[in-house]
C-alpha positions as CSV (number, residue, x, y, z in Angstrom):
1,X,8.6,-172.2,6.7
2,X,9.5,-168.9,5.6
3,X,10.1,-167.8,9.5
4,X,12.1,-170.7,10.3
5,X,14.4,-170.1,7.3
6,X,14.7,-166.1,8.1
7,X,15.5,-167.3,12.0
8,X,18.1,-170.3,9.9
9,X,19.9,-167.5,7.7
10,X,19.8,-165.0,11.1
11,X,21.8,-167.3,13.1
12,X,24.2,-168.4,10.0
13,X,24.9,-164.7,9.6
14,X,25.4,-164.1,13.7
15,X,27.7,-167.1,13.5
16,X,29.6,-165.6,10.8
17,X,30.1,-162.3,12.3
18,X,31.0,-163.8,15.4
19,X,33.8,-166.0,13.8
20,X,34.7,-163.0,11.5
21,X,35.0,-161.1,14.6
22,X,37.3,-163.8,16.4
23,X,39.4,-164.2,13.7
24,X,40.0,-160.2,13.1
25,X,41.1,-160.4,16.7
26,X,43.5,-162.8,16.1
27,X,45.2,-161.0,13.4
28,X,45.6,-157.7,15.3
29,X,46.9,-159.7,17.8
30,X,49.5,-161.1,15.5
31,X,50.1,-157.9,14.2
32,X,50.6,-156.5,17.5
33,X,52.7,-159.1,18.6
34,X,55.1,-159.0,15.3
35,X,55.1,-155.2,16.2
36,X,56.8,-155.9,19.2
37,X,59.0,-158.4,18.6
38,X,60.7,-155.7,15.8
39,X,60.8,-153.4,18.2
40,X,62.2,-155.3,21.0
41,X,65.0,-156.4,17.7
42,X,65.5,-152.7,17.2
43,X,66.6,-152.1,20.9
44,X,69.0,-154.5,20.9
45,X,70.5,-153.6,17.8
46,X,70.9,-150.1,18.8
47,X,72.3,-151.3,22.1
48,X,74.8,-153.2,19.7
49,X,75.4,-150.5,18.1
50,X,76.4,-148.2,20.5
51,X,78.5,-150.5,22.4
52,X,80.3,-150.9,19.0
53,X,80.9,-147.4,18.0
54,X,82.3,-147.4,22.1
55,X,84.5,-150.2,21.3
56,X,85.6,-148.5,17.9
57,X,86.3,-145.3,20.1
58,X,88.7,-147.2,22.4
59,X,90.4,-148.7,19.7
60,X,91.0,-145.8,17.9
61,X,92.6,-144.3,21.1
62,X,95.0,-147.4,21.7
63,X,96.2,-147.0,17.7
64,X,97.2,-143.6,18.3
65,X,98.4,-143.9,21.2
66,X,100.5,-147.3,20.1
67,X,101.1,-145.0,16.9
68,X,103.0,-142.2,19.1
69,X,105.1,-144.8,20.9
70,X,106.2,-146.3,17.6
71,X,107.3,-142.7,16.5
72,X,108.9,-142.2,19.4
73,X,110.9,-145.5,19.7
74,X,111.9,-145.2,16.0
75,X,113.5,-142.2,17.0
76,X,115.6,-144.0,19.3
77,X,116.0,-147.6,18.2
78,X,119.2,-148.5,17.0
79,X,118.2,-151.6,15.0
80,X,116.0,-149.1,12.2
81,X,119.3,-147.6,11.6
82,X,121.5,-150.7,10.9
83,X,122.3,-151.2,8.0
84,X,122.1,-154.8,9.0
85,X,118.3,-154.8,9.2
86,X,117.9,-155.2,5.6
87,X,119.6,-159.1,5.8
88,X,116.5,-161.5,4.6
89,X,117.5,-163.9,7.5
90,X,118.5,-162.5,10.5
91,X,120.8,-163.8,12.8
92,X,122.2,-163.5,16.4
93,X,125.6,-161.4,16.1
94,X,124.2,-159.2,13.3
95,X,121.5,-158.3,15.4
96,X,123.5,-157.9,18.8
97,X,126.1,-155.7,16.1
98,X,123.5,-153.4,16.1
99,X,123.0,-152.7,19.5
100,X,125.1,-150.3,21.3
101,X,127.7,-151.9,23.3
C-alpha cells in the first residue's frame, strides 16, 4: 500500500511540474509577446515623430518666408498708409481712394 501511494504522490507531483512547466511557458510567451507589441508601438511613434518635427520644419520655413513677403508688401501697399483703413466698415470708393490712380 505504501508503494502504490509513493508511485500515487510521484505521478501527482510529475503532473504538477509538468503543468507548472506549461503554464510558465505561457507567461513568458505573454511576456514576450507584450514585449513586442511595445516595441513595435515605439517604432511607430518615433516614425510619427519624426515626420512631425519634418512637418514643423516646413512650416516654420513657409512662416518666414510668408513673414518676409508681408514685410516687404507693407513697404509698398498703399492701403496700410490710408488713412481710410481705419473706417470700421469699409466700402468700395474709400478703398479704390486709396489706390493709386
Amino acid at each position: 500500500a505504501d508503494v502504490f501511494q509513493s508511485n500515487e504522490e510521484d505521478d501527482r507531483k510529475v503532473r504538477r511540474r509538468e503543468k507548472n512547466r506549461v503554464a510558465a511557458q505561457r507567461s513568458r510567451k505573454k511576456q514576450t509577446q507584450k514585449a513586442d507589441k511595445l516595441h513595435e508601438e515605439y517604432e511607430s511613434l518615433e516614425q510619427e515623430n519624426t515626420s512631425l518635427k519634418r512637418e514643423i520644419g516646413k512650416l516654420t520655413d513657409e512662416m518666414k518666408h510668408l513673414s518676409e513677403v508681408l514685410k516687404d508688401h507693407e513697404k509698398i501697399c498703399p492701403l496700410l498708409h490710408c488713412t481710410m483703413n481705419f473706417v470700421t466698415i469699409p466700402r468700395p470708393d474709400a478703398l479704390t481712394s486709396c489706390l493709386p490712380r
